[in-house]
DRENPA-3360 file (N, C-alpha, C; in nm, 2 decimals, always signed):
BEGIN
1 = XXXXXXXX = +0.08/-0.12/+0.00/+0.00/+0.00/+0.00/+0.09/+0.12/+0.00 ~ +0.09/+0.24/-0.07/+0.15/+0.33/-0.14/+0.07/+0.45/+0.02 ~ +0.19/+0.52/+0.05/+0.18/+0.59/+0.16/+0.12/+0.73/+0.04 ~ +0.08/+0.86/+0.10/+0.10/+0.93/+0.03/+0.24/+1.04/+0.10 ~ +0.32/+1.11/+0.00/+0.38/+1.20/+0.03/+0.39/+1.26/+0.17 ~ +0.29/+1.33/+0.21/+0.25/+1.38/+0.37/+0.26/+1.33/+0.44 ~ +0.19/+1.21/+0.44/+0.21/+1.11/+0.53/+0.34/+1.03/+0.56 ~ +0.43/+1.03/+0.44/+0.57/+1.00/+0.48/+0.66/+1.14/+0.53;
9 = XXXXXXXX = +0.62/+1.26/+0.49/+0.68/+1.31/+0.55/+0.67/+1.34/+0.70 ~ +0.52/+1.35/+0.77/+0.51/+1.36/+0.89/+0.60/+1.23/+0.94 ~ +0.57/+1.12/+0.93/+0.67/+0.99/+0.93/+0.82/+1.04/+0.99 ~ +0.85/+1.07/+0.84/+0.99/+1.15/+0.88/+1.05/+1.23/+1.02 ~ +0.95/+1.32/+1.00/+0.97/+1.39/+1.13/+0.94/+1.39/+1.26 ~ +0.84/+1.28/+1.27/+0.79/+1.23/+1.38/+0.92/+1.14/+1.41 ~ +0.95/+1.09/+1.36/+1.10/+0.97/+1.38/+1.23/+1.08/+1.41 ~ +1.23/+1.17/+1.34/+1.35/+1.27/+1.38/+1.31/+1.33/+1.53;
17 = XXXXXXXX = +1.21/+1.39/+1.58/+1.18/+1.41/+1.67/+1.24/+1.32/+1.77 ~ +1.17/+1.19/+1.80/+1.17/+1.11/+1.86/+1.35/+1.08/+1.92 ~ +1.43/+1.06/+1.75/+1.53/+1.03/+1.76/+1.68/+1.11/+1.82 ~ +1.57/+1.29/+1.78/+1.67/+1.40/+1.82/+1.63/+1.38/+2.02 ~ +1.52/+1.35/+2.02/+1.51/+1.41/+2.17/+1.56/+1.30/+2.26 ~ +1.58/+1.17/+2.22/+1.64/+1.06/+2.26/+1.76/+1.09/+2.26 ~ +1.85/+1.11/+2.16/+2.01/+1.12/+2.16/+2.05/+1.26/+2.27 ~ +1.97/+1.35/+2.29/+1.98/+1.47/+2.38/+1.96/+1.41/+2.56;
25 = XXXXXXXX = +1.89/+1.36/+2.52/+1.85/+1.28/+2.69/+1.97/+1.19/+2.70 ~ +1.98/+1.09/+2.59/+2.12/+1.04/+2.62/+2.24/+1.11/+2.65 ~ +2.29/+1.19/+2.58/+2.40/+1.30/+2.60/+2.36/+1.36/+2.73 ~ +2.28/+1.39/+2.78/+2.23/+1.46/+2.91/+2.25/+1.38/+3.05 ~ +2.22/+1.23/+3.00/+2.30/+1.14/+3.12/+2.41/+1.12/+3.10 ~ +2.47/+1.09/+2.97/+2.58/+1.06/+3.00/+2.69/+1.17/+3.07 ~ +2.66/+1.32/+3.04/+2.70/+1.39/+3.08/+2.71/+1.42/+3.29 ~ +2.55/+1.43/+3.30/+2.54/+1.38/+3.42/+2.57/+1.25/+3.53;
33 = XXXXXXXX = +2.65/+1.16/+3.42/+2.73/+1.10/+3.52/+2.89/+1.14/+3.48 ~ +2.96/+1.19/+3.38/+3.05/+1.24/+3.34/+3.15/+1.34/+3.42 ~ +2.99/+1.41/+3.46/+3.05/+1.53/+3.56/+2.99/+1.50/+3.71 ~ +2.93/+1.38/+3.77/+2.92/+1.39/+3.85/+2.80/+1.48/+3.94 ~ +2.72/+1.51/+3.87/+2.63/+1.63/+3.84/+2.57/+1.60/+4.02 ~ +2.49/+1.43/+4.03/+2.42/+1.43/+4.16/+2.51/+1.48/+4.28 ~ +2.64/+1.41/+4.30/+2.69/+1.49/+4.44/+2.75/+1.65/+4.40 ~ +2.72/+1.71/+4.29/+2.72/+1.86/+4.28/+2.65/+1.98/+4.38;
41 = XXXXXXXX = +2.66/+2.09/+4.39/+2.59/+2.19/+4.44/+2.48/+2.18/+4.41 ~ +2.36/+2.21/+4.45/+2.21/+2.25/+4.41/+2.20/+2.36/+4.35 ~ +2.32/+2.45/+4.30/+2.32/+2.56/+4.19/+2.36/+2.49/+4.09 ~ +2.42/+2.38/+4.08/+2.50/+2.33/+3.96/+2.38/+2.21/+3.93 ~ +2.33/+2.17/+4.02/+2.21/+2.05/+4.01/+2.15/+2.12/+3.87 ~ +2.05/+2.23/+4.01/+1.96/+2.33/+3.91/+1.98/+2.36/+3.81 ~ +2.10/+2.46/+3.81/+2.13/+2.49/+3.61/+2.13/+2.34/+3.52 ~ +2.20/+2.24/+3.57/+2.16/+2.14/+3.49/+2.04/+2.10/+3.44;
49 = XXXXXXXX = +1.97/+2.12/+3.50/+1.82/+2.04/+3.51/+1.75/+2.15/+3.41 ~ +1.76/+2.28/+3.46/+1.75/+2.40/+3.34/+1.77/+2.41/+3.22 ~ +1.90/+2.38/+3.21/+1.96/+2.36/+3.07/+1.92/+2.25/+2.99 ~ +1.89/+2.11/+3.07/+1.87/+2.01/+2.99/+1.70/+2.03/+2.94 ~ +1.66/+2.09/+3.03/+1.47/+2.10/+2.98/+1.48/+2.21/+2.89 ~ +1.55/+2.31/+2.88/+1.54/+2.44/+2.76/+1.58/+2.35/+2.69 ~ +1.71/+2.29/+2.63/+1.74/+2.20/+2.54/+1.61/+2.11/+2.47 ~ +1.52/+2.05/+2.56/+1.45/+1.97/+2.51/+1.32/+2.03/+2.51;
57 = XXXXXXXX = +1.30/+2.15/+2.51/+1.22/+2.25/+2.47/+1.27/+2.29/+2.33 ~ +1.35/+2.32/+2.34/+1.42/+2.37/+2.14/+1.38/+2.28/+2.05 ~ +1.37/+2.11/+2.08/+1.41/+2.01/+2.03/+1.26/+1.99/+1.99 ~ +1.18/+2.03/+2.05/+1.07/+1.97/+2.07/+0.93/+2.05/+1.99 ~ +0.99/+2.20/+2.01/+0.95/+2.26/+1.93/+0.97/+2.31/+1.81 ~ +1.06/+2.28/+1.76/+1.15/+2.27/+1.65/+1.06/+2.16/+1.60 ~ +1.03/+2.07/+1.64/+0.97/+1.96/+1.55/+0.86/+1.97/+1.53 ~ +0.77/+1.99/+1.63/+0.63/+2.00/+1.63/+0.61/+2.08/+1.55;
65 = XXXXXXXX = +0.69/+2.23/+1.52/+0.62/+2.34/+1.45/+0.67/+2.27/+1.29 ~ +0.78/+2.20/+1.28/+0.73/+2.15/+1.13/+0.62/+2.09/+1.10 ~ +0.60/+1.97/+1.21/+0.52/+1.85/+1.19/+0.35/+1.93/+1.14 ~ +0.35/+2.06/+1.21/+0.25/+2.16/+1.20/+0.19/+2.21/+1.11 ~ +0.34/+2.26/+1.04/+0.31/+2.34/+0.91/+0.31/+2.24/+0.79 ~ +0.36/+2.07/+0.78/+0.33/+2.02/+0.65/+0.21/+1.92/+0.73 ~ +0.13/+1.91/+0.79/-0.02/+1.89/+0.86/-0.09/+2.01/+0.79 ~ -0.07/+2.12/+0.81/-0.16/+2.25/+0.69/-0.12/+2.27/+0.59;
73 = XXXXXXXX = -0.01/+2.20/+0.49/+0.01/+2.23/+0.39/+0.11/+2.31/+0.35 ~ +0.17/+2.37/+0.44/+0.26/+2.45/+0.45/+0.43/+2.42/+0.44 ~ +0.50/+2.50/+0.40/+0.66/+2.48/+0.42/+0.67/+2.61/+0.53 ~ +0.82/+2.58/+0.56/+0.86/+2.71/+0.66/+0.89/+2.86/+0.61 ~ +0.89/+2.85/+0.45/+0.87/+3.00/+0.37/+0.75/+3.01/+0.41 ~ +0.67/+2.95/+0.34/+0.53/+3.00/+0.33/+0.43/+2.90/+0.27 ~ +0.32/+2.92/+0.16/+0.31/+2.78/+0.09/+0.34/+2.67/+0.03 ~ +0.26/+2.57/+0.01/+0.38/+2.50/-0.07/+0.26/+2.57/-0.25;
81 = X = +0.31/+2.54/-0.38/+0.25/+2.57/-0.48/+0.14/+2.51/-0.55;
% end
C-alpha cells in the first residue's frame, strides 16, 4: 500500500523528533554521570536540570512546529504551490 507524500513526511519527522530528543536525553546522562552532576551543588544540580529542559524544549518545538506546518500544507517559507 502506497503511503501518500504527507504522510511519509510527517513519518519522517515524527521519527526525527523522537530520535533528536532521545540522543539529547542520552547525552544529558551521559554527561550527568561524566560530571558527576548528583553529588554537585544544588546551583549546579539546578542549572543542569534548566539547561537540559530548555534543550528539550528547542528540540521539541522545533519539530512539532514543522510536523505543523506540512499537517496544513505548509513549508517554513510559506506555501507549498
Amino acid at each position: 500500500m502506497a503511503t501518500s507524500p504527507v504522510a511519509a513526511e510527517l513519518r519522517r519527522l515524527l521519527l526525527r523528533l523522537v530520535l533528536f530528543t532521545a540522543l539529547l536525553h542520552g547525552a544529558a546522562i551521559a554527561l550527568h554521570y561524566a560530571f558527576d552532576i548528583a553529588s554537585a551543588s544544588s546551583t549546579v544540580r539546578n542549572a543542569f536540570t534548566v539547561a537540559w529542559v530548555a534543550a528539550t524544549f528547542v528540540v521539541v518545538s522545533i519539530y512539532l512546529r514543522r510536523i505543523r506546518l506540512v499537517r496544513r500544507g505548509m513549508t517554513v517559507r510559506g506555501r507549498k504551490s
